[in-house]
matplotlib code that plots the C-alpha trace (Angstrom):
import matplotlib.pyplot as plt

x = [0.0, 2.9, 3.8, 0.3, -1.0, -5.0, -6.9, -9.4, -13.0, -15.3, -14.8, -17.9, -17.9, -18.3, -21.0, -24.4, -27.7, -29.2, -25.3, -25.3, -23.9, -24.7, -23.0, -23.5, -22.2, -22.2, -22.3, -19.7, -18.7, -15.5, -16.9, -19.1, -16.0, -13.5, -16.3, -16.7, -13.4, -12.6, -15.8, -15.7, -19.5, -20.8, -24.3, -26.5, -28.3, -25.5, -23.5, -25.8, -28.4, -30.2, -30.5, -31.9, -34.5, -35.8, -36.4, -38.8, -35.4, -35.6, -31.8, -28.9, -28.8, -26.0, -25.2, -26.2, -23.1, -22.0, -24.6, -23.6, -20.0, -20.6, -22.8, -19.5, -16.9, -19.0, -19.2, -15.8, -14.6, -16.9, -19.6, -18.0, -14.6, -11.4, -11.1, -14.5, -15.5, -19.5, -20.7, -24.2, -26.4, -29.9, -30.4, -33.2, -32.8, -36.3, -35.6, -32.9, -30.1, -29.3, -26.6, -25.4, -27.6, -26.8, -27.3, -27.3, -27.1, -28.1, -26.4, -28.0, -27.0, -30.1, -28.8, -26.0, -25.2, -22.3, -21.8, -21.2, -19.3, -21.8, -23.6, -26.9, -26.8, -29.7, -29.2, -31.3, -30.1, -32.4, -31.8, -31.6, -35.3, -36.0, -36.5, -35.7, -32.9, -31.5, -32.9, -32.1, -29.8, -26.0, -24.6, -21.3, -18.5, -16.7, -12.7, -11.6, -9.9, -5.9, -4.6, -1.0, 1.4, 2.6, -0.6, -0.6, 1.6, -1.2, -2.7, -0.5, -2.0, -3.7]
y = [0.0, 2.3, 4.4, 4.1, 7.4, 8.0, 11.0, 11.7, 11.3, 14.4, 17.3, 19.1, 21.3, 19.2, 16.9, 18.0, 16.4, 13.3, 12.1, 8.5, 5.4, 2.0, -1.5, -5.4, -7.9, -11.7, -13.4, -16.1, -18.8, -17.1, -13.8, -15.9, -17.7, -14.8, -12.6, -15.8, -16.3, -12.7, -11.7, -15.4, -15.5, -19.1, -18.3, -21.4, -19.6, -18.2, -21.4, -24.6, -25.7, -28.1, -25.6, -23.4, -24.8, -25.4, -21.9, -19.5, -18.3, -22.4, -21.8, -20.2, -16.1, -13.6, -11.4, -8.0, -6.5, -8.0, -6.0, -2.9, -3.5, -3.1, 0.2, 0.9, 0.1, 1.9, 5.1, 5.1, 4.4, 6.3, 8.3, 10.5, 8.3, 7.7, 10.4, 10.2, 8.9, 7.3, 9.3, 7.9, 5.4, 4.4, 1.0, -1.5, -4.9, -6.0, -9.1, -11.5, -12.3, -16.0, -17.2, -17.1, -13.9, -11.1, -7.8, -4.5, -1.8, 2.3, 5.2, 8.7, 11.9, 13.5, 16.3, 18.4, 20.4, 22.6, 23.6, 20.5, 19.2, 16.2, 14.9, 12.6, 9.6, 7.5, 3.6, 1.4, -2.7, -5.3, -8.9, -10.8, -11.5, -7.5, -7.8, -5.3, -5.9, -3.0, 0.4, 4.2, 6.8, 7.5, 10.5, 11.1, 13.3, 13.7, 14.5, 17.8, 19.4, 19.6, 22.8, 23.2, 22.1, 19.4, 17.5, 16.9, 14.4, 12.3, 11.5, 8.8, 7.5, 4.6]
z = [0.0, 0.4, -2.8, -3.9, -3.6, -2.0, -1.5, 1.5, 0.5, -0.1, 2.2, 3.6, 0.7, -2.1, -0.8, -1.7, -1.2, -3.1, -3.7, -3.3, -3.9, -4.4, -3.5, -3.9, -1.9, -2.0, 1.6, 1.4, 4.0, 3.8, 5.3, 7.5, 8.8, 9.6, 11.5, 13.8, 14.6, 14.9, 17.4, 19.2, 18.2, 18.5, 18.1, 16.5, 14.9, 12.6, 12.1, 12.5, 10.4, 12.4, 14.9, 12.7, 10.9, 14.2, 14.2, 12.0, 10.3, 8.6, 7.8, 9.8, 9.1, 8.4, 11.9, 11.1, 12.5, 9.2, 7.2, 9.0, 8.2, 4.6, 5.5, 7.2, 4.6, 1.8, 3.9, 4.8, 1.3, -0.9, 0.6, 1.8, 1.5, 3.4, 5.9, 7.4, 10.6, 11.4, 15.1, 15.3, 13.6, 14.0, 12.0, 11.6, 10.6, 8.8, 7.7, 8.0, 5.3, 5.0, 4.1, 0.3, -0.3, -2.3, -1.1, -2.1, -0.2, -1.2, 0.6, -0.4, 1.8, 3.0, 4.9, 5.6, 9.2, 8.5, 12.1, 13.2, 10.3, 9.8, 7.3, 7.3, 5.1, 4.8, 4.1, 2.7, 1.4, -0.2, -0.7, -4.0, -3.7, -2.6, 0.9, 3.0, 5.0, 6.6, 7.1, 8.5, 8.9, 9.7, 11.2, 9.3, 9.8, 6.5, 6.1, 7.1, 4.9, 5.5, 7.8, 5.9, 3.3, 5.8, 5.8, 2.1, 3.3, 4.9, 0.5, 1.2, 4.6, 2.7]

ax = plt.figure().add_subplot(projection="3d")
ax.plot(x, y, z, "-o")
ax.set_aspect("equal")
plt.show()
C-alpha cells in the first residue's frame, strides 16, 4: 500500500444532497468464517443448520453486525470516502439475510449540518429477492480538509 498514492473522500464542501452510492455484496462462507473467529460469536443460529431450521429463520442467518460492516466500509470508502469517521447510527434490521444472499445496499445523503461538520446519510439494502434488510440513517463526519502544506503528506496515509 505504500507508494500508492490515495486521497481523503469528499470534504464538507463538495457533498451536496441526493449524492449517493450503491454496492452489492455476496455473503460467502468465507466472510461468515472470519467474522466468527474474529468476534468469538458461537451463536447457532449463525452457524448450524439443524439448529436453525428449528427456528422461524428455517436456515442459519448472516449477523447483522456483518450487514452494517458493509454500511460501514462503503461510507468510509466512498460516501463520503477515506477520511470520514461514522458518530451515530440508527439501524433497523427487517428481515434477516441468509446465508449465500446477495445484497445491495443504497447510501443517499439527506442532509448536511455545517456547524457540526456532519452529514446525514440515509441507508437502505435489499436482498436478492428484494427484501428489506436493513434500514435508517447515519450521522457522518466527513474529512476535514488539510490545515497546511505538511498535511498533504497524509494522500499517502492509505
Amino acid at each position: 500500500m505504500l507508494g500508492k498514492k490515495r486521497k481523503l473522500g469528499k470534504k464538507l464542501k463538495e457533498i451536496k444532497l441526493g449524492n449517493s452510492y450503491t454496492t452489492t455484496h455476496k455473503i460467502e462462507d468465507r466472510d461468515l468464517l472470519l467474522y466468527l473467529g474474529l468476534t468469538d460469536d458461537a451463536n447457532p443460529l449463525y452457524i448450524q443448520h439443524d439448529y436453525a431450521s428449528e427456528t422461524p429463520f428455517k436456515r442459519p442467518v448472516v449477523p447483522p453486525v456483518m450487514i452494517y460492516g458493509i454500511i460501514t466500509s462503503a461510507i468510509s470508502m466512498h460516501l463520503p470516502g477515506p477520511g470520514s469517521h461514522i458518530i451515530d447510527q440508527s439501524i433497523q434490521y427487517p428481515n434477516p439475510v441468509h446465508h449465500y444472499a446477495e445484497v445491495t445496499i443504497h447510501l443517499e445523503v439527506t442532509s448536511i449540518q455545517e456547524e457540526e461538520h456532519t452529514i446525514t446519510v440515509h441507508v437502505r439494502g435489499a436482498d436478492d429477492q428484494s427484501k428489506v434488510i436493513v434500514e435508517g440513517t447515519v450521522t457522518v463526519c466527513p474529512a476535514y480538509e488539510p490545515e497546511s502544506m505538511n498535511a498533504k503528506s497524509l494522500e499517502n496515509f492509505y
